[in-house]
C-alpha positions in Angstrom: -77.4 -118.7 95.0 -80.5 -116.7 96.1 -81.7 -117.1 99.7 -84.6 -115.9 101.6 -83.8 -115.0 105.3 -86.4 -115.3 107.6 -86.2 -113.7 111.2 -89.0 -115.3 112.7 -91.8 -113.2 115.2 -95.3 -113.1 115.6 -95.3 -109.3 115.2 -92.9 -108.7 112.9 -91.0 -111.2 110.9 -88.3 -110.0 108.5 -87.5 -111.1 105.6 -84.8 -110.9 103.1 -83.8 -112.0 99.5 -79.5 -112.3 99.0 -78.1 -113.2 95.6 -74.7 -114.5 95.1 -72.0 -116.9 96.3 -69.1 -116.8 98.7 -66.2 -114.8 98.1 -68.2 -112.6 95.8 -69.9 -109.3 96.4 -73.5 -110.1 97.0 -76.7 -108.6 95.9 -79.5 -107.5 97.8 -83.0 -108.5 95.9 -85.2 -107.3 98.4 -86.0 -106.8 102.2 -89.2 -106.1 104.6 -91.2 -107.4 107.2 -94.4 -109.7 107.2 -96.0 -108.1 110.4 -99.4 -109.5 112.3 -101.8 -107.2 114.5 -100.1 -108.0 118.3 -104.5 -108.5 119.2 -105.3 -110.8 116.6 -106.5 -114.6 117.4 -103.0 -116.7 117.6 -103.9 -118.6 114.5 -105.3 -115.6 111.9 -101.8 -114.5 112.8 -100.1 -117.6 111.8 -101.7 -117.4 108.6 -101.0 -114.1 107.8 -97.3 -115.0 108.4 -97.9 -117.7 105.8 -99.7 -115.8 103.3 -96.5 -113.2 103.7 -93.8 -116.0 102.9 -95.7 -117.8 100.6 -95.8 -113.8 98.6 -92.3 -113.6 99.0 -91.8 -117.2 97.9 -93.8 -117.0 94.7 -92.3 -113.2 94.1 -88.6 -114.2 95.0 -87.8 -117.7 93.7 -85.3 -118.4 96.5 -83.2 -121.5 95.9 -82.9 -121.8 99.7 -84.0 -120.5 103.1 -82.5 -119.8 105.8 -84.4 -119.4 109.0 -83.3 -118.0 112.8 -82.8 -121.3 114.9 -85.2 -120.9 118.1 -82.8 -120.7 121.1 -83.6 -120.6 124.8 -84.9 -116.6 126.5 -86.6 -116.2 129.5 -89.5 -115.1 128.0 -91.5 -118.5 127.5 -94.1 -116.8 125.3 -91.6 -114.9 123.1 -89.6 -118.0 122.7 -93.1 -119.4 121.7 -94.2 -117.1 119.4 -91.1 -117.2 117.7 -90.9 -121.0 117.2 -94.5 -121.0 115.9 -93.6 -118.2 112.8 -90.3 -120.5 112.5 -92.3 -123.3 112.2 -94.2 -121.9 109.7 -91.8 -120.5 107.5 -90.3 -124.1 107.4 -93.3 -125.4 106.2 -93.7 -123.0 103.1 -90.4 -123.9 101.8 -91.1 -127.7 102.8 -94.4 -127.6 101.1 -92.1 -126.2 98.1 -89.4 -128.8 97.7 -87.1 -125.9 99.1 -84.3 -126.4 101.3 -84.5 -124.9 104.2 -80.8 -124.2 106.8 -81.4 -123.1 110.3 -78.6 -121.0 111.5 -78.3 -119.8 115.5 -77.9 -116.1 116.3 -74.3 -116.2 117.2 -73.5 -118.2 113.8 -75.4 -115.1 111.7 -73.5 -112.4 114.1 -69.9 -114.3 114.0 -70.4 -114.9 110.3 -71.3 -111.4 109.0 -69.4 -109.5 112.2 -67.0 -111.8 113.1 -68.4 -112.2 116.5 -70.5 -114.5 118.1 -71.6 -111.1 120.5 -72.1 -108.5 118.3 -75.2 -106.3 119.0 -78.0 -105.6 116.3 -76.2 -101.9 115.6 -73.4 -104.0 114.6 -75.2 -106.5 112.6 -76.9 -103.9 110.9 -73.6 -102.0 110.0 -72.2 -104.8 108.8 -75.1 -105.8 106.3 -75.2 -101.7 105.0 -71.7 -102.9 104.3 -72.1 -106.0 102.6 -74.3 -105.3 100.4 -73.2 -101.8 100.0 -76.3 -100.1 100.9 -77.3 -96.5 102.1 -78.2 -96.9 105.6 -78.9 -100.2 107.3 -82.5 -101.5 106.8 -85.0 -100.6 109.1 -86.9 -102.2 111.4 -83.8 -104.6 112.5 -85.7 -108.0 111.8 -85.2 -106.6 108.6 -81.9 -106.0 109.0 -81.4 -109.5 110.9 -82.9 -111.4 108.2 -80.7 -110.3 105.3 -77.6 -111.5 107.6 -79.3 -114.8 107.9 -79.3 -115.2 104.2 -75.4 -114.0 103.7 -74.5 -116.4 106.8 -76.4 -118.8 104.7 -74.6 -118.2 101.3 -71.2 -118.1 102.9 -71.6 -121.1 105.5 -73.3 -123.3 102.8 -70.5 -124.5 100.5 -68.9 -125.5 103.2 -72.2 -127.1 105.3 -72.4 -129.0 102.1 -68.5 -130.6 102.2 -69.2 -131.5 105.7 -72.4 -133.3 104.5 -71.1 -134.7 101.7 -67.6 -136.3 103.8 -69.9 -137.6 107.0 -72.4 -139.6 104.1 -69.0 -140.6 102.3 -67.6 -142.1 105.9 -71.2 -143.9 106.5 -71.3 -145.3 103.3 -67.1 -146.7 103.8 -68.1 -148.1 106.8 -71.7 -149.6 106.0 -69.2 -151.0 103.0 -66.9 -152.4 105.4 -69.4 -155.0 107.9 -70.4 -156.0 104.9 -67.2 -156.9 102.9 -65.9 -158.3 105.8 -69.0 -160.8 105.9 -68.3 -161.8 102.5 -64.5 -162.4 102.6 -65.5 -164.6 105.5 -68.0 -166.3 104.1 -66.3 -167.1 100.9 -63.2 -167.8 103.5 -65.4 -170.9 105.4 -66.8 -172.0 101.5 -63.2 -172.8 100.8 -62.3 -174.7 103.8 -65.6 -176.7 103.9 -64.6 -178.0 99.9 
């Protein structure tokens, strides 16, 4: 499986290509940032975020992407920011018939750490590990995107049981109404011949 992380941010969004599957050493393809001037107009830098993906998209061929879910700061207009180059990163893969997995921060740092409350040194140190690299990448988005794409590849096979048993159950019991319907219909057709 190849994933694309995506570490949303208006100034700097990382971005990270993973190859491989779960329980086997995994490849690192490639790994930057798509960064926007901090004084450019709001929306020239929202399209220069999706010019950047849409490279990496076309250059990468990811079968997936897996982007940063927004969470709650303090900082409104981070928090903003953030959600808009989410948003947008969604909507290159969307526009691609690409599936696209949100994972929270504490899922990425308790996946590739172990803990929900590791701090970005530890992230990073972690993904030099993984995918047996030099040094960690630099700037952390980097770094933090490449852990959203191993979260990805390792949470996935499993996402997709648990998505595959819950549409199993609906199906059982939009099956069952309806086979109960029928027994009792053909159930009154006998007693009224």
């Amino acid at each position: 499986m190849r994933v694309l992380g995506v570490d949303p941010g208006l100034t700097r969004c990382g971005v990270g290509v993973v190859e491989g599957v779960a329980g086997r050493p995994l490849t690192l393809r490639a790994v930057g940032v798509v960064r926007t001037p901090a004084d450019a107009e709001l929306g020239q830098r929202l399209v220069a975020i999706e010019q950047g993906i849409e490279q990496w998209l076309d250059e990468h061929q990811p079968e997936s992407v897996a982007v940063e879910r927004v969470f709650s700061q303090h900082n409104v207009r981070t928090v903003m920011g953030t959600a808009q180059a989410s948003a947008v990163a969604m909507l290159c893969a969307a526009r691609r018939g690409i599936p696209v997995a949100l994972h929270t921060p504490s899922e990425v740092k308790a996946a590739v750490t172990g803990s929900g409350r590791a701090d970005k040194a530890q992230v990073g140190a972690m993904v030099t590990r993984l995918l047996r690299l030099d040094a960690p990448p630099k700037p952390a988005d980097a770094a933090d995107a490449l852990a959203l794409a191993i979260c990805h590849i390792w949470r996935a096979p499993a996402q997709n049981r648990l998505q595959q048993a819950v549409a199993q159950n609906r199906l059982q019991q939009a099956a069952t109404p309806r086979a109960s319907k029928q027994a009792s219909h053909h159930a009154s057709k006998g007693r009224t011949a």
